[in-house]
C-alpha positions in Angstrom: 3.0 12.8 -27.7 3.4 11.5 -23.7 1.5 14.7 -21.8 3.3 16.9 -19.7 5.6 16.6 -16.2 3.8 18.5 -13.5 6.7 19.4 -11.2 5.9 20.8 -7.7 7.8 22.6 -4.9 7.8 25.7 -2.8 9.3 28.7 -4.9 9.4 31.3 -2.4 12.5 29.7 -1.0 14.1 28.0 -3.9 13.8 28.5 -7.6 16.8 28.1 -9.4 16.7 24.6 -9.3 13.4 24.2 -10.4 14.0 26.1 -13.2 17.0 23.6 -13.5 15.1 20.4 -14.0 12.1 21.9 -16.0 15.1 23.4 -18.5 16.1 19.6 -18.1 13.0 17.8 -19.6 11.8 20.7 -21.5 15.0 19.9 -23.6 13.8 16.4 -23.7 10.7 17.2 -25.6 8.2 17.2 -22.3 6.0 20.0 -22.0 6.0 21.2 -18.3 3.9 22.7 -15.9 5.4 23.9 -12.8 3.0 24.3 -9.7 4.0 26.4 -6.5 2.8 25.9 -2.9 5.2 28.0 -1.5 4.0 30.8 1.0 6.7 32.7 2.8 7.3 34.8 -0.8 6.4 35.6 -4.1 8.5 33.1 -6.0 11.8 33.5 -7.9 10.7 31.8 -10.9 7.5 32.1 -12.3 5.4 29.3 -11.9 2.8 28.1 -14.2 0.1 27.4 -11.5 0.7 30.1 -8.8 0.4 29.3 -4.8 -2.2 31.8 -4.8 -4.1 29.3 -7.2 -3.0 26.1 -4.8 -4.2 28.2 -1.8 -7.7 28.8 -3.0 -8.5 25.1 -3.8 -7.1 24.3 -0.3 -10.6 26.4 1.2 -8.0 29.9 1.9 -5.7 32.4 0.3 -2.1 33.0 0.2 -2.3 36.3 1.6 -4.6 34.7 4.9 -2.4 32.0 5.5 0.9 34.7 5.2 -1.2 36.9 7.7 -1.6 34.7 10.3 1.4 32.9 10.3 0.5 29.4 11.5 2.4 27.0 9.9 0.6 23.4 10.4 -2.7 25.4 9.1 -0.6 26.7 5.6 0.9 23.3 5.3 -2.5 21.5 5.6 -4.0 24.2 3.5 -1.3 23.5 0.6 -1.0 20.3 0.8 -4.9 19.6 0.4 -5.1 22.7 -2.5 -2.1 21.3 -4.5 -4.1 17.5 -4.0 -6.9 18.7 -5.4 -5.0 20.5 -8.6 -2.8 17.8 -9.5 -5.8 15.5 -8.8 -7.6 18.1 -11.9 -4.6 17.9 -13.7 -4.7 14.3 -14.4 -8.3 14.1 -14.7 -8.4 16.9 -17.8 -5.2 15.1 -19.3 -2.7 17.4 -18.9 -0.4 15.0 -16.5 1.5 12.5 -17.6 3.9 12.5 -14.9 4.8 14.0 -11.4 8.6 15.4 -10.0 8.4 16.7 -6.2 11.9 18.3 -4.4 11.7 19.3 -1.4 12.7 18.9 2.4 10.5 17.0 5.1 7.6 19.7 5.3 7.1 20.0 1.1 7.9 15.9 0.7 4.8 15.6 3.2 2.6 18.2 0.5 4.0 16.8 -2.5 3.4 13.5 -1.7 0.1 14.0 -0.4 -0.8 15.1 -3.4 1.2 12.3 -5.7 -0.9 9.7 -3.7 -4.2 11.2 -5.0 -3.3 10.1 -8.5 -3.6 5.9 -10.0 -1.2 4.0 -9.5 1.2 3.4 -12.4 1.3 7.5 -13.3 4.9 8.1 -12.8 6.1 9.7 -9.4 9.2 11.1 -8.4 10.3 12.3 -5.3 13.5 14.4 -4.7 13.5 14.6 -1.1 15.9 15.0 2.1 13.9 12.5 3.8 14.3 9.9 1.4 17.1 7.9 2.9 14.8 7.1 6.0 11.7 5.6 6.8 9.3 7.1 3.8 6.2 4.8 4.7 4.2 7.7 6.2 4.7 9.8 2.5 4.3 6.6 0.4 1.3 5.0 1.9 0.3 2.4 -0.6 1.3 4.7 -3.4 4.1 3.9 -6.3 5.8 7.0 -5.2 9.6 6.7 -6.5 12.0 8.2 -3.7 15.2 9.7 -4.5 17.2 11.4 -1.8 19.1 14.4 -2.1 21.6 13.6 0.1 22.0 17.5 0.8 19.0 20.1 1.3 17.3 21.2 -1.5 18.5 24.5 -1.3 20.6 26.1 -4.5 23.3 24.1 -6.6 26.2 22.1 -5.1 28.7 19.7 -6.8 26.2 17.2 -5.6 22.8 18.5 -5.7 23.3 19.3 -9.7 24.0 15.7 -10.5 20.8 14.7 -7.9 18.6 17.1 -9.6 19.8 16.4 -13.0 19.1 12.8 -12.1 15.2 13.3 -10.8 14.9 15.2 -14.3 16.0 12.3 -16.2 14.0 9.4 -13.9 10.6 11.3 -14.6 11.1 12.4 -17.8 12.1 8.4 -19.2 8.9 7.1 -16.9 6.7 9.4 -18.9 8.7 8.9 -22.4 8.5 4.9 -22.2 5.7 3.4 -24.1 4.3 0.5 -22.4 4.3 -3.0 -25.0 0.9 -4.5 -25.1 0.1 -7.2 -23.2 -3.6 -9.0 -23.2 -5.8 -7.7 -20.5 -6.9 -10.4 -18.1 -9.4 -10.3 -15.4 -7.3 -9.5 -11.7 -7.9 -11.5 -8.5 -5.4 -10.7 -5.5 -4.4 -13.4 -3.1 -2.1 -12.7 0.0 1.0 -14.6 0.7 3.7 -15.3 3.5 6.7 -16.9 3.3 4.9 -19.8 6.0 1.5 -20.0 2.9 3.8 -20.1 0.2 3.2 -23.7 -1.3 -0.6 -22.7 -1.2 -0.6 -19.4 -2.6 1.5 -20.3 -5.6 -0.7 -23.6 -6.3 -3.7 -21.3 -6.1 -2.0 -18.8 -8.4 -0.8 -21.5 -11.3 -4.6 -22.9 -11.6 -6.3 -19.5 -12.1 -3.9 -18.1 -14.5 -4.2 -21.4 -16.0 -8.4 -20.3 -16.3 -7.3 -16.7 -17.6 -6.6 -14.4 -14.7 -3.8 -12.6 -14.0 -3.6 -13.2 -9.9 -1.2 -10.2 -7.9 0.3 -11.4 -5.2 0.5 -9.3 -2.4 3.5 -10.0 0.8 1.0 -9.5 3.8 3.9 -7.7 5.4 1.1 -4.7 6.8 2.3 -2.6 4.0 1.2 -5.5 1.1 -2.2 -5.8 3.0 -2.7 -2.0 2.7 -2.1 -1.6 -0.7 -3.9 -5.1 -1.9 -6.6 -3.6 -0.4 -6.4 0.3 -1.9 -6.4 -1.8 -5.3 -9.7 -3.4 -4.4 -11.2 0.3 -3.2 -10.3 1.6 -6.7 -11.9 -0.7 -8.3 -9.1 -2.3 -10.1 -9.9 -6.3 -8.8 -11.8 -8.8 -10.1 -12.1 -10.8 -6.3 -10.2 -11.8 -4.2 -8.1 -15.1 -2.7 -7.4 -13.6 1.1 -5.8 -16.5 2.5 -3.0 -15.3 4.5 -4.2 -13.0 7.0 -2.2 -12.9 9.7 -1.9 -9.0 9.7 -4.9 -9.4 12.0 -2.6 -11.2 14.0 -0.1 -8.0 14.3 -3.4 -5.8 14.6 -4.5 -7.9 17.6 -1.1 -8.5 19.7 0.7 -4.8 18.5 2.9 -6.6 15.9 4.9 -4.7 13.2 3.2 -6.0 10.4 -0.6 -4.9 11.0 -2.4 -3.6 8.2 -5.2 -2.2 10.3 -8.4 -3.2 12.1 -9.9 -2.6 8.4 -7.6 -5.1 7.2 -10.0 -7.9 4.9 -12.7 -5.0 4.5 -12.3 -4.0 0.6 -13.3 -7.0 -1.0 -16.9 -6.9 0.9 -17.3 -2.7 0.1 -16.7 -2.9 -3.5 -18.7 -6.4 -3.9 -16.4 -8.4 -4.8 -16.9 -12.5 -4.7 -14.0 -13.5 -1.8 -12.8 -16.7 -0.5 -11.2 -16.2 3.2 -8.5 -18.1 5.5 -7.2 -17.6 8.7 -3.4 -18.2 7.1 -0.4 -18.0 9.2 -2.8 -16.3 12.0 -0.7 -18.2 14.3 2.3 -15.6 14.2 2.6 -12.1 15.4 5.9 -10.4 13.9 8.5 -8.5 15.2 12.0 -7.8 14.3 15.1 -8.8 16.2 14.9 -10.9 19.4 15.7 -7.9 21.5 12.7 -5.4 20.1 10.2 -8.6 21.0 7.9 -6.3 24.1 9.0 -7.5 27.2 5.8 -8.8 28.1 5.6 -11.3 25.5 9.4 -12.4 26.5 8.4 -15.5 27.6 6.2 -16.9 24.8 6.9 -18.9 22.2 8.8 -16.8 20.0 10.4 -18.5 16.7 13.6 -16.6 15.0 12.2 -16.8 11.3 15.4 -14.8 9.8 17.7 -12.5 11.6 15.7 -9.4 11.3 12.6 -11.3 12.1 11.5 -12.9 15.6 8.1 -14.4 14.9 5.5 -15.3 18.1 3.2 -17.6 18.7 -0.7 -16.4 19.2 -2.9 -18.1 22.0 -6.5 -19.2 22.3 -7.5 -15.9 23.6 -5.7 -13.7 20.6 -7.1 -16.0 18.5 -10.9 -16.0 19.5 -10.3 -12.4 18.4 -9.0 -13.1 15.3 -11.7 -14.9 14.5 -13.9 -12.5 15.3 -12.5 -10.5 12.9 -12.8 -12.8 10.1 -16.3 -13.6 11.0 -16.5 -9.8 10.5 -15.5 -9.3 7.1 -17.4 -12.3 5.3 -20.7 -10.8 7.3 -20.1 -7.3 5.3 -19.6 -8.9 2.1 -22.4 -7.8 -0.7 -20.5 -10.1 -3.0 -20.5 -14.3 -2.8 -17.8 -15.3 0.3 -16.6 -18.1 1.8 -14.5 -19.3 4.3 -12.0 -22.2 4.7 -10.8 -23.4 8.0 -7.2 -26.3 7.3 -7.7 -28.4 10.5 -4.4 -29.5 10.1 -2.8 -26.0 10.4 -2.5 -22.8 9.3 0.8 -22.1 8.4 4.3 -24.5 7.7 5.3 -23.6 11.8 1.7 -24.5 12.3 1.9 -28.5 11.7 1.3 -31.4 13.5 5.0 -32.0 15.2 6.0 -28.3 14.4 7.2 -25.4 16.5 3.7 -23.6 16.7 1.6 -26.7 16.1 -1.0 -26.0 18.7 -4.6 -27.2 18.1 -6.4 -25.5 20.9 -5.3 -22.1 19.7 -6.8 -22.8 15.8 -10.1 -24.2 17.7 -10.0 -21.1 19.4 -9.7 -19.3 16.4 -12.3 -21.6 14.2 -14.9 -21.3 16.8 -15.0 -17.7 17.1 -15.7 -17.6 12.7 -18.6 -20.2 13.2 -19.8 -18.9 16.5 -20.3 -15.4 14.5 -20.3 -15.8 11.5 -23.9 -15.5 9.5 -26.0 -18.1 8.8 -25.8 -18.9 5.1 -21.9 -18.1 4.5 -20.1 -21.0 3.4 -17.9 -22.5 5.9 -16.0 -25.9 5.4 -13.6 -27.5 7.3 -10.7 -29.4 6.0 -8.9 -32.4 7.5 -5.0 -30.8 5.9 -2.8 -28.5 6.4 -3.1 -24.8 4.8 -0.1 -26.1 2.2 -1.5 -29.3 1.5 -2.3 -29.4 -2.1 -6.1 -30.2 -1.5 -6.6 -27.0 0.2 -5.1 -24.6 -2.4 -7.2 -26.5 -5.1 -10.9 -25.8 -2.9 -9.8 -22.5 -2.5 -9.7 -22.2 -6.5 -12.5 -24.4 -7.1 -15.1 -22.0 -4.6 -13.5 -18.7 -6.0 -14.0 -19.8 -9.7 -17.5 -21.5 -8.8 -18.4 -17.8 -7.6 -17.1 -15.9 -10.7 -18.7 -18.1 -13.1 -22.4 -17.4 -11.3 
């Protein structure tokens, strides 16, 4: 029997609707528990788990946060109480799955609280917001977004069909039985279109030894959540070869991942081999939102919603720092390996961002810094040549098999 659909929203202002999709996947066979973090009103359908209950494990009460009448404080309030209760929810077994609908203020407490649960539990967002930019309520969550197209505010010719739809994606996510599949060992490795002949060499040859590698797109967003999965514990090590989202961190890119970008793997103890792939390229997207202060440098048009540019000496003596950085945290075997022919395709002897003073920049910054003891081996290739991806494979296998 799949365990129950915890639906959230605010009831003081809407209700009918909720008691809409719960009537939904109740007639499904789903037990339901409906949560309220409303706090303007007592609700118009009764809840299963009361604000008043939300309220307390967010450190207040409903009647405090009514009484002084600060909104940013209630919202924080509810969003971290109903966290913490769905987060209880799960952890007693009595959540299978998750439905939020709401506007842009209850998507940002819903969602707060969806992203406190694993990833692969079922999420579903209803939400008026959901047509935009949903990176800040997603995070590197598997939240499912679903927009509304109208407010979620009573029943319309189109907000029935939307609703009735959210009911029906939640309750099938929790309904579908996964078919087995044999558990293999994880390793993540990061990938860019310009480490692509690498990366999927790498991948072949330890899947071929019995791991199942994840490849993450180190788009800022794919670094993130490559490196929530190490956090939780999921990942056996880890294959960090493209990590140019330092390059976006350093020069104000789109695609940075954070100055804690490369960090996991060393926290959790991971064993780690490291790269400085396609750390040559900053991103942005079309030609004209390039800063007008880089204007002038070697910018490439990669695609036309992408305008890649070319990092110097200086941002790349940074960069290595970085690096340098992250294999002196590790607790776990690292290593690091440096292609002397280039670290990306662009990044090739007679190619548009082939520029060996930058890499030395960036090379003698890891050695310069790096600890005494840590692996760190030069190759005479290119990051796609064949001989690299196989070292890479043959260190990271060495240091699982210790």
């Amino acid at each position: 029997m799949p365990k129950p659909v915890v639906i959230v929203g605010a009831l003081d202002t809407k209700g009918e609707e909720f008691a809409f999709v719960r009537d939904l996947i109740a007639a499904r066979g789903l037990e339901t528990i409906l949560v309220d973090f409303g706090v303007l009103a007592d609700p118009s359908v009764r809840p299963d788990i009361d604000s008043s209950a939300v309220a307390r494990a967010g450190g207040s009460s409903i009647e405090q946060l009514r009484a002084g009448k600060d909104k940013a404080l209630a919202m924080e309030t509810m969003a971290s109480g109903l966290a913490k209760v769905v987060r209880e929810l799960y952890d007693t077994g009595r959540l299978g799955g998750i439905l939020g609908m709401a506007g842009s203020g209850g998507t940002s407490i819903a969602t707060r609280a969806m992203r406190a649960l694993p990833v692969g539990v079922p999420k579903v967002m209803a939400s008026t917001v959901a047509g935009g930019d949903v990176s800040a309520y997603v995070g590197t969550s598997d939240i499912t977004m679903l927009p509304t197209v109208v407010d979620v505010a009573g029943f319309n010719s189109f907000s029935r069909q939307v609703y009735a739809n959210a009911a029906g994606a939640i309750a099938g996510m929790v309904s579908q039985e996964l078919p087995p599949a044999e558990s293999k060992p994880l390793i993540t490795a990061s990938m860019f279109g310009n480490t692509t002949p690498c990366v999927s060499r790498a991948q072949k040859a330890l899947e071929g030894e019995g791991y199942e590698v994840l490849v993450f797109h180190a788009t800022g967003n794919g670094g993130r959540t490559m490196e929530s999965l190490i956090e939780a514990g999921f990942i056996t090590a880890s294959l960090d070869l493209t990590t140019t989202e330092l390059a976006d961190h350093v020069c104000g890119g789109v695609m940075s991942a954070g100055p804690e970008r490369m960090l996991a793997a060393a926290r959790r103890g991971i064993p780690a081999v490291l790269a400085p792939g396609c750390v040559d390229m900053v991103n942005f997207w079309g030609i004209e939102t390039v800063p007008e202060k880089y204007q002038g440098r070697n910018l490439y048009k990669w695609n036309p919603n992408v305008t890649l540019m070319r990092t110097t000496p200086e941002e790349n003596v940074q960069i290595g720092k970085m690096i340098a950085a992250a294999a002196n945290a590790a607790t776990a075997p690292v290593a690091i390996l440096l292609p002397l022919k280039g670290v990306s395709q662009l990044d090739s002897p007679g190619g548009p961002y082939w520029d060996p003073e930058a890499d030395a920049a960036c090379y003698n910054a890891i050695k310069a810094n790096v600890k005494p003891g840590i692996p760190v081996i030069e190759m005479d290739c290119n990051i796609n040549d064949p001989e690299f991806a196989d070292k890479a494979v043959e260190l990271l296998l060495g240091m699982l098999r210790k």
